[in-house]
C-alpha positions as CSV (number, residue, x, y, z in Angstrom):
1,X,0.0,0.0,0.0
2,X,0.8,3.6,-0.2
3,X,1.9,5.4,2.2
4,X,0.4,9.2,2.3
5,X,2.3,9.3,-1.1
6,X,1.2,11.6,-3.6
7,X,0.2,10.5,-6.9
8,X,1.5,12.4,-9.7
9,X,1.2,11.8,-14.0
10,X,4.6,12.4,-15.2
11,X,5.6,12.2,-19.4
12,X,6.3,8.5,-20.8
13,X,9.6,10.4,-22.4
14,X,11.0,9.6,-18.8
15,X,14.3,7.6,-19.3
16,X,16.4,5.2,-16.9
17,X,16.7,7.4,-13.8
18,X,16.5,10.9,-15.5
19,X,13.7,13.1,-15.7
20,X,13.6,16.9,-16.6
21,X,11.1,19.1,-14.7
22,X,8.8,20.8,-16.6
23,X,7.4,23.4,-14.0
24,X,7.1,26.9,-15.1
25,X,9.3,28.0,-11.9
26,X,12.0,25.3,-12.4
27,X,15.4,25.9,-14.0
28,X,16.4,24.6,-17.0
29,X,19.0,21.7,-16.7
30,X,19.1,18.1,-15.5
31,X,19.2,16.1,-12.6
32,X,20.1,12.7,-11.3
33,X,17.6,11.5,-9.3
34,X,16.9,7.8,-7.5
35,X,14.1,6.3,-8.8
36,X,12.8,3.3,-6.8
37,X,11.0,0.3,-8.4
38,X,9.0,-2.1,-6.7
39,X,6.5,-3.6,-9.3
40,X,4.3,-0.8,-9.0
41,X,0.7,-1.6,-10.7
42,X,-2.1,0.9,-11.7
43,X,-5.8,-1.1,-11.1
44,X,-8.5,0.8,-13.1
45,X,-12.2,-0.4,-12.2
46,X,-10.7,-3.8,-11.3
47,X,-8.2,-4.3,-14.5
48,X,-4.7,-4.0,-14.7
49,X,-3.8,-0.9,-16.8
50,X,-0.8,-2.3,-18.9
51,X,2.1,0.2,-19.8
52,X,6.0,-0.4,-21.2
53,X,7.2,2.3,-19.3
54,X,7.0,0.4,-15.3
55,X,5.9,3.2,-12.5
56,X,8.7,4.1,-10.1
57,X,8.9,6.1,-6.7
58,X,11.1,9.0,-6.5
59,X,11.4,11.0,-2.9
60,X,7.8,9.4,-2.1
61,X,6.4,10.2,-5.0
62,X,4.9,7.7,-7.4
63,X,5.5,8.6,-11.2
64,X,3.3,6.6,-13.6
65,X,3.4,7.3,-17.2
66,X,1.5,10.1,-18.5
67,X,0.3,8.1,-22.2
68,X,-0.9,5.0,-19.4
69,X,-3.0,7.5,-17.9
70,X,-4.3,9.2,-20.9
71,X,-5.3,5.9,-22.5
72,X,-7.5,5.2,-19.1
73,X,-8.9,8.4,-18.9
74,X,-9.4,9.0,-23.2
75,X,-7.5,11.7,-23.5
76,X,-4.8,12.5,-27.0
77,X,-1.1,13.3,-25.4
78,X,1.4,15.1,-27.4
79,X,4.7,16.3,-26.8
80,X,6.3,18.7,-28.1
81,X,10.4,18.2,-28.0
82,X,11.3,21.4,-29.5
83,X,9.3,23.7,-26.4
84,X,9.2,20.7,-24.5
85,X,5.5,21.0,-23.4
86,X,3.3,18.1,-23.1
87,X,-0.5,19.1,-25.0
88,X,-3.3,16.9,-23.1
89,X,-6.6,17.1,-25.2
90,X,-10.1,15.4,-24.6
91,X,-10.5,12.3,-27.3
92,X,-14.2,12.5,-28.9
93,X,-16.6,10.2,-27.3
94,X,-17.2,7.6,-29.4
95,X,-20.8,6.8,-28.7
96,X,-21.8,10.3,-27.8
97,X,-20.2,11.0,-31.5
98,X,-22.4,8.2,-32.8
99,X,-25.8,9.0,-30.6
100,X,-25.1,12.7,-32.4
101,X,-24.9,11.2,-36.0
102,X,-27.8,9.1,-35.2
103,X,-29.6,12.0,-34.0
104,X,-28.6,14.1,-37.1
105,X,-29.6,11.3,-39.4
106,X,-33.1,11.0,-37.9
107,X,-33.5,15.0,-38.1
108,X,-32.2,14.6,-42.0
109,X,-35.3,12.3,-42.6
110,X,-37.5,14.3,-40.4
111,X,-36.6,17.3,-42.6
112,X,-37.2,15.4,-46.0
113,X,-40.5,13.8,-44.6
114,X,-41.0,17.3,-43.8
115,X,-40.3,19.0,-47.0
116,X,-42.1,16.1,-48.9
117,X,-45.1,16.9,-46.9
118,X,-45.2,20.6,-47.7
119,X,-44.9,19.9,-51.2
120,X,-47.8,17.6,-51.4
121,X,-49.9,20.1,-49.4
122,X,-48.6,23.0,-52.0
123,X,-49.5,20.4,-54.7
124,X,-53.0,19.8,-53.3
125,X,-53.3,23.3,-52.5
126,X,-52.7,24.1,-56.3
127,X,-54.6,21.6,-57.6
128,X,-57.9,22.6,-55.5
129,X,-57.1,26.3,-56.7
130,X,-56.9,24.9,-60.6
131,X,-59.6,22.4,-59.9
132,X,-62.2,25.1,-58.9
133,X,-61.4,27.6,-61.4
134,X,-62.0,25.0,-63.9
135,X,-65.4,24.4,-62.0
136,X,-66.1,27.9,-62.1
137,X,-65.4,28.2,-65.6
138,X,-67.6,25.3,-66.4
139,X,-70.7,27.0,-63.9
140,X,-70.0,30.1,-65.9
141,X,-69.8,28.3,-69.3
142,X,-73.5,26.5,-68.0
143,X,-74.8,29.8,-66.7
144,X,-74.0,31.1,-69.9
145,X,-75.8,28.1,-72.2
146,X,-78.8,28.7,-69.6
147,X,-79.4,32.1,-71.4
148,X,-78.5,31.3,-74.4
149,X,-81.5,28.4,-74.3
150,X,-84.3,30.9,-72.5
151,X,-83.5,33.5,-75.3
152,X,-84.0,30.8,-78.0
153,X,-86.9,28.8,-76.9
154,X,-88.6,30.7,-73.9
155,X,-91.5,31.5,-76.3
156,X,-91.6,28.7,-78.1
157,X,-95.2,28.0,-79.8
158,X,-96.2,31.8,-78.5
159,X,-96.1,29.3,-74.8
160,X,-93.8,30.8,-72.1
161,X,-91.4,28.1,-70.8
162,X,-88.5,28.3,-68.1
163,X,-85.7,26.3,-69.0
164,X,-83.0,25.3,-66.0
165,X,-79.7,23.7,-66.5
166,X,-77.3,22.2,-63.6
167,X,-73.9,19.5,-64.3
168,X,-71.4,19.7,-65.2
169,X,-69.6,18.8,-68.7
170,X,-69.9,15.2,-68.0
171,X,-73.5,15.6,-66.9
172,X,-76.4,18.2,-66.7
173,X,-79.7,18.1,-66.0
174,X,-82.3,20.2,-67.6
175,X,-85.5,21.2,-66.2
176,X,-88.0,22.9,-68.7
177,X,-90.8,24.3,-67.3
178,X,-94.3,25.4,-68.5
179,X,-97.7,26.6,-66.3
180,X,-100.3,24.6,-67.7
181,X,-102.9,26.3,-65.5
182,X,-102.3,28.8,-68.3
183,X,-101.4,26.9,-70.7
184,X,-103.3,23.3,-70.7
185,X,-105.2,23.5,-74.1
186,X,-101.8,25.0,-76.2
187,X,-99.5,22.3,-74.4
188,X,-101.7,19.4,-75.3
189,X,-102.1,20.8,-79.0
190,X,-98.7,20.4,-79.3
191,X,-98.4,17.3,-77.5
192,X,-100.5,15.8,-80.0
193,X,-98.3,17.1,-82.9
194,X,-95.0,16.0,-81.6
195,X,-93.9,19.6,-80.9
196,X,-93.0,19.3,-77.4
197,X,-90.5,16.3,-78.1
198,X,-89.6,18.7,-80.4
199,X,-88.6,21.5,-78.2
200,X,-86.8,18.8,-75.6
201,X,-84.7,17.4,-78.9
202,X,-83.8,20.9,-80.0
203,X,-82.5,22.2,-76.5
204,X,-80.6,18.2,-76.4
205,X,-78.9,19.1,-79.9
206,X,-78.1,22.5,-78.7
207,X,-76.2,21.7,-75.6
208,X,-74.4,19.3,-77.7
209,X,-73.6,22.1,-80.3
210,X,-71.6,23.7,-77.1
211,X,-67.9,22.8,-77.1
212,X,-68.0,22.6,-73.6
213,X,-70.6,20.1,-73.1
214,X,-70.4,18.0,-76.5
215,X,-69.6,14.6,-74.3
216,X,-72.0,15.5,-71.7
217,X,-75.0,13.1,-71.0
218,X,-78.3,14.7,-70.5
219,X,-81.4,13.7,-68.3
220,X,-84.2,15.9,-67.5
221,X,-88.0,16.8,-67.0
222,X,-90.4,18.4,-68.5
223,X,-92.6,20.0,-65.2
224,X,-95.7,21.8,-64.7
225,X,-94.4,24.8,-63.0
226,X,-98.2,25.3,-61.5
227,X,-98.1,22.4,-59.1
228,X,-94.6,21.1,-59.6
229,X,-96.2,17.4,-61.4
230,X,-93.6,16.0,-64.3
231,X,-95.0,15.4,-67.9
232,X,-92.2,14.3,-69.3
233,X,-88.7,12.5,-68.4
234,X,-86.2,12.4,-70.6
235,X,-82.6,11.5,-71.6
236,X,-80.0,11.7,-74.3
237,X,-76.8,9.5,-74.4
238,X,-73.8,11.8,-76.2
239,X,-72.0,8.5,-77.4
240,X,-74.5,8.0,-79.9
241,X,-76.7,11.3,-79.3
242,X,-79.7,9.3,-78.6
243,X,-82.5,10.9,-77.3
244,X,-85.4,8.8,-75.1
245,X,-88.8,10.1,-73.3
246,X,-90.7,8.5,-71.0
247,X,-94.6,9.9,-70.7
């Protein structure tokens, strides 16, 4: 055992019996000092700490080597012969080094799920915007075709009808309207002349005529605007621009 020595971490330049002091406040030179050896060992956490350089006792002080000790306690030793100055520096912790690369990898792919989403929601965003422009411009183009019908046929037969279109291009359904508490005798003149399958076939091949609407298959109604009964039902399949009724 040691006996109220002090322990102290001297350079593993240390050779046979001579060492040079390296305090600020010594002088410069050399001296000849007795080392003592007696098998000195250095136990860290229960293991021998192995070293080339053996520790010694010098005026009841143990010297151990200071690269033993720098291995133990992971720290980079460096000496310097030219200023002889020994440069002690912390070695990077290995796993700390490797929880931080971890850690930076997972923040990389956080940040590139990240991004990814954002795009998608600017994508989304931008295609909702396009998307309902285009559905405004087909409501317009509709609202448009609805006027152009009224102006064409709303007195057709000297007989006041009300036509109404909703849809889209793919589909719209027309409503065409009459008030046969007005009209009863006119309607079912024409009725019996064909005229009013007529009318229906005419606004059909007109919607058609419209660019915007040329694919578009067609169901609708002919209605008795005075107590809201249907006369007629009627469709028209674009694919072959056939037209059916159904009394």
């Amino acid at each position: 055992m040691f006996k109220k020595q002090y322990l102290a971490i001297a350079s593993a330049l240390i050779l046979s019996t001579t060492l040079i002091p390296t305090s600020s406040q010594a002088a410069t030179g050399t001296k000849n000092l007795q080392a003592k050896y007696n098998n000195i060992k250095v136990i860290y956490n229960g293991a021998a700490v192995p070293t080339t350089i053996e520790p010694f006792i010098v005026n009841g002080t143990t010297y151990i080597p200071l690269r033993m000790m720098a291995g133990v306690f992971s720290k980079d030793v460096a000496w310097d012969g030219a200023k002889y100055t020994i440069t002690v520096k912390d070695l990077p912790n290995s796993q700390h080094a490797n929880e931080l690369a971890a850690r930076d990898a997972q923040i990389r792919s956080l940040q590139n799920t990240i991004d990814s989403l954002n795009k998608e929601i600017s994508d989304l965003k931008n295609n909702k915007k396009n998307n309902n422009n285009d559905d405004d411009d087909i409501q317009d183009a509709l609202d448009d075709l609805e006027d152009d019908l009224n102006s064409d046929y709303d007195d057709y037969k000297d007989l006041k009808w009300e036509i109404s279109l909703s849809g889209d291009e793919d589909d719209i359904d027309v409503e065409i309207e009459i008030d046969l508490d007005k009209y009863q005798d006119e309607f079912d003149e024409l009725d019996d002349d064909g005229d009013v399958e007529a009318l229906v076939e005419d606004i059909i091949k007109d919607i058609w005529d419209d660019k915007d609407f040329e694919d578009a298959d067609i169901t609708g109604e002919v209605i008795d605007s005075d107590n809201d009964d249907t006369i007629y039902e009627f469709e028209g399949d674009a694919s072959d621009e056939d037209i059916n009724f159904d009394v």
